[in-house]
C-alpha positions in Angstrom: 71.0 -32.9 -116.1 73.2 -35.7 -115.6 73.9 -36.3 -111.9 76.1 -39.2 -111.6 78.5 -41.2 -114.2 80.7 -44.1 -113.4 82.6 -46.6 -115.4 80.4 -50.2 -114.9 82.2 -53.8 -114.7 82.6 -53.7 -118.1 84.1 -50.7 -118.6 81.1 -48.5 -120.1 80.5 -45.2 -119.5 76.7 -45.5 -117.3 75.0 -41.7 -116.4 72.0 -41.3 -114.2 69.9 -38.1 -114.7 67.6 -35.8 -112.4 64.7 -36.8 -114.4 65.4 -40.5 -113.7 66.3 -40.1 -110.0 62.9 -38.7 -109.3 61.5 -41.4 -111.0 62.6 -43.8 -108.9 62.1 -42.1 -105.8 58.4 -41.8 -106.7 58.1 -45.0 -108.7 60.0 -46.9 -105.9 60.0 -46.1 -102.5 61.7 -48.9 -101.4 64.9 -47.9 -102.9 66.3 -45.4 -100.1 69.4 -44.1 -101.3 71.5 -44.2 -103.9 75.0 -45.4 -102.6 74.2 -48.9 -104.1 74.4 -48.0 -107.0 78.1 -47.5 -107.6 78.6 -50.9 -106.1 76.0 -52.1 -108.2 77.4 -51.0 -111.1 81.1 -51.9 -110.9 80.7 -54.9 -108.3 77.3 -56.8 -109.6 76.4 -60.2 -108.3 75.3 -60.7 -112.2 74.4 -58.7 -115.6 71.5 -60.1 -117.8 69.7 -58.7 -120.6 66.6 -57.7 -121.0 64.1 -60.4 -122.4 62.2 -57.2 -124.6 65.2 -55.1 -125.4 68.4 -56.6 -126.0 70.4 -53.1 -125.8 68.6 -53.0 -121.8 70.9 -54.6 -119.6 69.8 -55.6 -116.2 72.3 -55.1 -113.2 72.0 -57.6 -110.1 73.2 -56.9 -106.6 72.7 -58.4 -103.4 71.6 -55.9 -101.0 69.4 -57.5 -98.3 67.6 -60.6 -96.7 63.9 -58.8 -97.5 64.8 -58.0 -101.2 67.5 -60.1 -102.4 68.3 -57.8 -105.3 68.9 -54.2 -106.2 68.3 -54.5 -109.8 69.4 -51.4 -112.2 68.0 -51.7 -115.4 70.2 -49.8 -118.0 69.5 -49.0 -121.4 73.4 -49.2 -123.7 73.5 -47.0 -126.9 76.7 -46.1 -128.7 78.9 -47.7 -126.1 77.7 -45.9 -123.1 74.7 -46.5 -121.2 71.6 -44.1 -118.7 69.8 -46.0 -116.1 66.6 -46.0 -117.0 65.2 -47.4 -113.5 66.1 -49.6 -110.4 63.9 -51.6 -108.4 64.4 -54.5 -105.6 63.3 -58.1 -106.2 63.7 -62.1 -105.1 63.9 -63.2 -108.4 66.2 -63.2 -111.3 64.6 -62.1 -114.8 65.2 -64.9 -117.8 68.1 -63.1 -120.5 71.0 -63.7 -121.7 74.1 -63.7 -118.8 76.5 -61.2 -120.0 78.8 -61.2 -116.7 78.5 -63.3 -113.4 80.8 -62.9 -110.4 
């Protein structure tokens, strides 16, 4: 069940389902809400991708001084993309840069 859709920076179709929603809330507390996501999404500080998975793209936004980044990793597969999981970090993963504000 697909529970939210937007068009991302660059212009793809990205979904998040029920399934995955729950997974993050379980798999990652720290992630309160999910109102950063749009702004993730459409306004990210960067987009890399994934060292192990070239079709993963990772999405980087600045959210707060305790975890510098809301990262939403996003798998892309026939020109639209699911987010597979988010999580909050200090660091920037090695990848290609596909987009940098």
């Amino acid at each position: 069940m697909i529970i939210f859709e937007i068009e991302d920076k660059t212009k793809r179709k990205i979904k998040l389902t029920l399934e995955r929603k729950v997974h993050m809330v379980l798999r990652h507390p720290e992630i309160d809400g999910f109102d950063l996501f749009e702004s993730a999404l459409t306004n990210p500080e960067l987009i890399k991708t994934s060292t192990y998975d070239e079709k993963v793209l990772l999405y980087y936004k600045d959210v707060s001084k305790e975890y510098k980044y809301l990262v939403l990793v996003v798998k892309i597969l026939n020109g639209e993309g699911f987010i597979l999981t988010a999580y909050t970090t200090n660091a920037v993963k090695e990848g290609k840069l596909i987009w940098k504000s």
